[in-house]
C-alpha positions in Angstrom: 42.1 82.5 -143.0 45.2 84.3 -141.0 45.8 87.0 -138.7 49.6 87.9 -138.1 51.2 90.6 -136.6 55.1 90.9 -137.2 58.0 93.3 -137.2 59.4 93.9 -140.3 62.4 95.9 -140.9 61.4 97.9 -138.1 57.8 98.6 -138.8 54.9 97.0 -137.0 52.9 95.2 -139.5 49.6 93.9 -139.1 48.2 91.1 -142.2 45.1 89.5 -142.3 42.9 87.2 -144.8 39.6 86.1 -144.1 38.7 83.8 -147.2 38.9 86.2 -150.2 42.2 88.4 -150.4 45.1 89.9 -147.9 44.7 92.9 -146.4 47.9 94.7 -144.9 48.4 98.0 -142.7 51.9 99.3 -141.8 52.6 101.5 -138.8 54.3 105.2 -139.8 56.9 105.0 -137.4 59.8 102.7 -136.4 59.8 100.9 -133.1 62.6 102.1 -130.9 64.8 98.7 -130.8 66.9 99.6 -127.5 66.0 96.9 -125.4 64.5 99.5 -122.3 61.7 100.8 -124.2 57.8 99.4 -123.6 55.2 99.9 -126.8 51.7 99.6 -126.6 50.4 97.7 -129.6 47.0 97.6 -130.3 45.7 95.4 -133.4 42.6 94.0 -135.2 39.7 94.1 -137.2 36.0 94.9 -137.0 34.4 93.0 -140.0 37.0 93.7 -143.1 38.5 96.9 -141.7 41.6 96.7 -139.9 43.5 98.8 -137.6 46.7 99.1 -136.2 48.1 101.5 -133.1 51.4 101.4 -131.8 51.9 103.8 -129.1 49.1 106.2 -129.7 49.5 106.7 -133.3 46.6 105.1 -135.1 46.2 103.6 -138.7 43.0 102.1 -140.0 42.6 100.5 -143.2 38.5 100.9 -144.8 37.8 97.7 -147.4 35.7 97.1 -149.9 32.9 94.6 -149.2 34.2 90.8 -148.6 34.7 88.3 -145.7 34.0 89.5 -142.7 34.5 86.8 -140.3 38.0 85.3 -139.1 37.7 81.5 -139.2 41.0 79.6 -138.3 40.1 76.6 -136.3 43.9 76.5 -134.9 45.8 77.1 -132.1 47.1 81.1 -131.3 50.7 81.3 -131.6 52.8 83.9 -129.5 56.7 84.9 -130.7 56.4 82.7 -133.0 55.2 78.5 -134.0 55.8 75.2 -133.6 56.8 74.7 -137.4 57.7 77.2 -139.7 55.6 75.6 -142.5 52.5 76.2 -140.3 52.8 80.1 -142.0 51.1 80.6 -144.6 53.3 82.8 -147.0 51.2 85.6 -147.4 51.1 86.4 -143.5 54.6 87.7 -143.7 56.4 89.8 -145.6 60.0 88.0 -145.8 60.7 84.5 -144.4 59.0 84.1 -141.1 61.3 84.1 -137.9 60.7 84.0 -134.1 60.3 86.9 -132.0 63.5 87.9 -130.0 62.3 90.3 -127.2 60.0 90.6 -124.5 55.9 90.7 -124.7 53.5 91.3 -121.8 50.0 91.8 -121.2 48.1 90.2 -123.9 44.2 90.8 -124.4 42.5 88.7 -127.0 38.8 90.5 -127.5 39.1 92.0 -124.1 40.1 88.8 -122.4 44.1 88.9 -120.6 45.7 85.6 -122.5 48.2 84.7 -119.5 51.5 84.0 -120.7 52.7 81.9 -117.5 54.2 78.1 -117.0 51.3 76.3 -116.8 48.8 78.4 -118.7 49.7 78.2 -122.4 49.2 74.6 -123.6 53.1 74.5 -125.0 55.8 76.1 -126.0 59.8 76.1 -126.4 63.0 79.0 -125.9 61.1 80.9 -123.7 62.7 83.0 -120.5 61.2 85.2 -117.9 62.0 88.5 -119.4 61.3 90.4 -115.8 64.0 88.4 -114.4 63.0 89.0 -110.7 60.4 88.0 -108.1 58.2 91.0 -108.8 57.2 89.7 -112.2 54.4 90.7 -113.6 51.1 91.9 -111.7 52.0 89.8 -108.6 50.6 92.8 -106.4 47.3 93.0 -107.4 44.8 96.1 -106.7 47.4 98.5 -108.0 49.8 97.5 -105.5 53.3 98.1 -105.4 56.0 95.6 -105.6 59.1 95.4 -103.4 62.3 93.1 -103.7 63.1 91.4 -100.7 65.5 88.7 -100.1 63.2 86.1 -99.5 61.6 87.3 -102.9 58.7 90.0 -102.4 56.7 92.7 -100.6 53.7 94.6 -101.5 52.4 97.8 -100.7 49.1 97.9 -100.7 46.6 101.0 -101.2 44.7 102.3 -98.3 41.7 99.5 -98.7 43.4 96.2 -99.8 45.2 93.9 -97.4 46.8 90.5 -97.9 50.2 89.3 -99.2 49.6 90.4 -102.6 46.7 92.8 -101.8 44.0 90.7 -103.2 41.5 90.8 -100.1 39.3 94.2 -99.3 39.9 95.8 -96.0 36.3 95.2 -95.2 36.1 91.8 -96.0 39.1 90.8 -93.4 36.5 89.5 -90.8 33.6 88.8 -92.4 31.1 86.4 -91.6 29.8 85.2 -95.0 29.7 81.4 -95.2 32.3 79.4 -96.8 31.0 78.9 -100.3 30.0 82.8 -100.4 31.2 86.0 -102.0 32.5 89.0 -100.2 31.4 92.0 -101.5 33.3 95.2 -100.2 31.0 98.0 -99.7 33.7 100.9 -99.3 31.2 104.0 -98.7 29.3 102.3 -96.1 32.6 100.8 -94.4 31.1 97.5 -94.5 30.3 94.3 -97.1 27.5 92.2 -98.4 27.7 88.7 -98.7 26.0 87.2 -102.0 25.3 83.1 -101.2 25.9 80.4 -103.3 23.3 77.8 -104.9 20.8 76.7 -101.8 22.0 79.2 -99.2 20.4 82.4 -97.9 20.3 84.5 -95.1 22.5 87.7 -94.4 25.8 86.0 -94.1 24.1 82.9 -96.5 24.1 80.4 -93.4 20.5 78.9 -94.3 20.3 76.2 -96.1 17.6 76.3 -98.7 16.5 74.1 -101.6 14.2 74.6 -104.3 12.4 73.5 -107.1 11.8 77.5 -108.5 14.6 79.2 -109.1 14.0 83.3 -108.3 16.7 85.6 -110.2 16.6 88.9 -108.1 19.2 90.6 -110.2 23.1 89.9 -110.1 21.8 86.3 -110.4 23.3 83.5 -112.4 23.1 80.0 -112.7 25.5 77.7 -114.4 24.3 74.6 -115.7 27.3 71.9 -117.2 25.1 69.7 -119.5 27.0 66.0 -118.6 25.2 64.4 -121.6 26.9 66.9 -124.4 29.4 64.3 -125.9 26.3 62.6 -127.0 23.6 65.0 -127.9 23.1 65.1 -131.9 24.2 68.9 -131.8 21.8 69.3 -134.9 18.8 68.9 -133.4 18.8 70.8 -130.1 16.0 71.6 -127.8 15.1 73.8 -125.0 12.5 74.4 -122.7 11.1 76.2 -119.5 8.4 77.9 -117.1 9.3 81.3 -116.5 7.3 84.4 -115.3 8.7 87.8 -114.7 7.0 91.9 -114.0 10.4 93.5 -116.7 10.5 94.1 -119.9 14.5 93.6 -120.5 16.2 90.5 -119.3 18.4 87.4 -120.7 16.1 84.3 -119.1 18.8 81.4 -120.7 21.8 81.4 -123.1 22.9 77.8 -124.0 26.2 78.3 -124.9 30.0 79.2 -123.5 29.8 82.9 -123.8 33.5 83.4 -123.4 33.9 85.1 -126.9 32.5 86.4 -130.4 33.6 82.6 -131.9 31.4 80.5 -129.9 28.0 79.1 -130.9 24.6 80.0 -128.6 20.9 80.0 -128.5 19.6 82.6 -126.4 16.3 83.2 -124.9 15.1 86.3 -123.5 12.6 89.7 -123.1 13.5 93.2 -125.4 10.5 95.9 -125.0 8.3 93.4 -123.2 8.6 90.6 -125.7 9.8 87.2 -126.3 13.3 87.6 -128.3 15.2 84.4 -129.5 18.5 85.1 -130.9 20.6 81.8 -132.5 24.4 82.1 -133.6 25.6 78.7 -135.7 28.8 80.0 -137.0 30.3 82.8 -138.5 29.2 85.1 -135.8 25.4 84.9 -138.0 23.5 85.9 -135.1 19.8 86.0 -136.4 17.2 87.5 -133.9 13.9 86.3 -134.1 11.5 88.9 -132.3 8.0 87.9 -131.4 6.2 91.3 -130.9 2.3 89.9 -131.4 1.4 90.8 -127.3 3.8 91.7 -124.2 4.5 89.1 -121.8 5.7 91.1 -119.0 4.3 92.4 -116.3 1.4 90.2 -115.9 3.3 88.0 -112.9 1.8 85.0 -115.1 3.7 81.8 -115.8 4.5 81.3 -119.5 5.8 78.4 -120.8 8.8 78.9 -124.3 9.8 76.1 -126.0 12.6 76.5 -128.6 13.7 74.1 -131.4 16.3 74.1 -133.5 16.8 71.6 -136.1 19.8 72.1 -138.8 19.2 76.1 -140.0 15.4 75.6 -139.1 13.8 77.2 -135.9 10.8 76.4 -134.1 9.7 78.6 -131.0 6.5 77.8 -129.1 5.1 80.1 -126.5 2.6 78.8 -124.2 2.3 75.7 -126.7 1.2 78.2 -129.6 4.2 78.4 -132.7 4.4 82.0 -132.5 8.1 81.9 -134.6 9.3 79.6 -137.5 12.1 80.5 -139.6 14.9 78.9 -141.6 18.0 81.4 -140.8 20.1 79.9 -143.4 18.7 77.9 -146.6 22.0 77.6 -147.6 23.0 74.9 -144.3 26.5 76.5 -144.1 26.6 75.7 -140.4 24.0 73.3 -138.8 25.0 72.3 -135.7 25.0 74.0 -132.2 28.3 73.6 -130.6 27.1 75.0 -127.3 29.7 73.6 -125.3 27.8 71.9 -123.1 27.1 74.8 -121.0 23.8 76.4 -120.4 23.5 80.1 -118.5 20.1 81.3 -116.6 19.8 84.6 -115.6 22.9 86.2 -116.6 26.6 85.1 -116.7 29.6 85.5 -113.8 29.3 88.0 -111.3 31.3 91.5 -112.6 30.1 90.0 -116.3 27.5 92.3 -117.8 24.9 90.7 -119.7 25.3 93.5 -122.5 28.9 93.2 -122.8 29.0 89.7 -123.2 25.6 89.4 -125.2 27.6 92.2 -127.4 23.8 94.4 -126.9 21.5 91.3 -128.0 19.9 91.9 -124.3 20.5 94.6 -121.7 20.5 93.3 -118.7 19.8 90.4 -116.0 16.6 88.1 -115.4 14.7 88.9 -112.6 11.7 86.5 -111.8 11.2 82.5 -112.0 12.6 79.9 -113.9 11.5 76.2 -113.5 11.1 73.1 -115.2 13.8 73.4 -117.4 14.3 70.5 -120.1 17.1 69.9 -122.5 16.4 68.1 -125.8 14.1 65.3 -125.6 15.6 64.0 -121.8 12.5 62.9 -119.9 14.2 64.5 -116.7 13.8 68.5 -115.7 17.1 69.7 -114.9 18.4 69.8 -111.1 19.0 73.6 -111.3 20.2 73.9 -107.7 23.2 71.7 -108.3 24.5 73.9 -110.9 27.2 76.8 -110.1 25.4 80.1 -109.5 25.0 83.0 -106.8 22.4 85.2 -106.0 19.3 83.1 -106.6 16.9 82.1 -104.2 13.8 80.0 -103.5 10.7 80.8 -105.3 8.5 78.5 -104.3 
């Protein structure tokens, strides 16, 4: 499988195979090749069916059925490789040469891919095409960048303070505590401070532990699993006490959640009932819906099990198997490369649960979690040493 974009003879093409056949698309027009002119170049697929937009003008390319799922399992290249024999020769039209020009602001499904020093892992023949201390983006918050002998100055809008405007005017003097978040309030002229794991109070200068962890909305918890590198990744097993009075909510997602390629089991509550949704490879994700009776509402603890072994899944709710399925007879893809990272509640704050869950759940937890076990450990996991914000004690 492949996914190149090149210029060829002047024309932005876009090439892409995902198993079965190469599909190209060609842009219309030629790219002005100046040297003082910026395109926009947009570029991908959704399934089969490509689509190409340089500056506006917009091509898309419908297929006839086929693959539908990229699968590389390589590194992404930027201007060009680290060997030309890496390309495969349908990717390009003629023989394939590096890029000679300048490229900015990358997004890879949504996410900015930072083309800096230290951030790519490697790369050779590459200048800084700005050629001055302004860069790119060093003024954040739509500032405005000024040369200066010493290097730079920014401008900052009305609200936004700081060398490179990257604190809120109403944040300058706040009084959260050290490990919290500052959240600017602008039409109030004032901020809220949102406290880390085992703090509360107004400015989250309490220290609190607990053994129940209460999601009140806007609440995460990020739990690094330290035994991943020897779990059997086929045979994977969650389970936990929660109770809640919604009917929409994402209680756990054991998985990175960073994009579409990664594995994950999810657990949470659509309409009022238990939803399971479980994602192997191949972006597959298979929801398994229990709609016998609601379990919302009734501010009673309920206890979910979930168990996955190979393409088979097991969920028990309050120690009844209420779901049993095998999502793929063919075991394509058994294991569950979660990453080693486990999410409660919801994700990062300023991540939306429905952007990230791509609409598998709506929205945030709000109620309990406790006694939460990973595969067969005989120890509940220490939720309030994790990462998170915005949970309390609900003891």
């Amino acid at each position: 499988d492949f996914l190149c974009i090149s210029l060829v003879n002047g024309f932005i093409q876009l090439r892409y195979n995902l198993g079965d056949r190469t599909l190209i698309l060609q842009t219309f027009q030629k790219v002005q090749t100046n040297g003082n002119t910026w395109h926009s170049l947009k570029a991908g697929r959704i399934g089969n069916e490509g689509y190409l937009d340089l500056d506006g003008i917009n091509i898309t390319q419908k297929a006839s059925p086929g693959m539908n799922a990229l699968d590389t399992h390589t590194d992404f290249f930027v201007g060009g490789v680290s060997s030309l024999n890496l390309v495969n020769s349908m990717a390009v039209e003629n023989e394939p040469t590096g890029f000679t020009g300048c490229i900015r602001e990358i997004f890879i499904n949504n996410r900015e891919l930072k083309l800096t020093v230290t951030d790519p892992k490697g790369g050779a023949n590459v200048g800084d095409c700005d050629g001055t201390a302004c860069g790119y983006a060093v003024c954040k918050n739509n500032g405005t960048c000024h040369l200066e002998n010493s290097g730079f100055s920014c401008s900052c809008p009305q609200e936004w303070i700081g060398s490179t405007c990257e604190q809120s005017i109403h944040c300058s003097q706040n009084r959260c505590g050290s490990r919290a978040l500052c959240i600017p309030q602008p039409t109030s002229f004032s901020y809220i401070c949102v406290c880390a794991l085992g703090w509360s109070g107004k400015y989250c200068d309490s220290k609190t532990p607990f053994f129940i962890a209460k999601f009140v909305g806007n609440s995460y918890i990020k739990y690094t699993d330290p035994y991943y590198g020897k779990r059997d990744l086929q045979s994977s097993r969650i389970s936990l006490n929660f109770t809640t009075n919604q009917t929409e909510g994402l209680i756990v997602w054991m998985g990175k959640g960073e994009d579409e390629d990664n594995d994950f089991l999810a657990i949470g509550l659509a309409n009022g009932t238990l939803k399971v949704v479980i994602n192997l490879g191949e972006r597959i994700s298979v929801p398994l819906i229990h709609s016998k009776y609601s379990i919302c509402c009734d501010e009673r603890w309920h206890f979910v099990t979930v168990v996955q072994n190979q393409t088979c899944i097991k969920v028990y709710l309050d120690e009844e198997l209420v779901l049993f399925e095998d999502i793929d007879p063919h075991r394509k893809y058994t294991a569950l490369n979660y990453g080693g990272i486990c999410y409660f509640g919801g994700f990062e704050i300023g991540r939306k649960v429905n952007i990230v869950t791509t609409g598998l759940f709506q929205k945030e937890f709000i109620g309990k979690i406790k006694d939460v076990v990973l595969f067969q450990d005989s120890k509940k996991i220490q939720l309030m040493k994790a990462e998170g914000y915005n949970v309390y004690n609900g003891n």
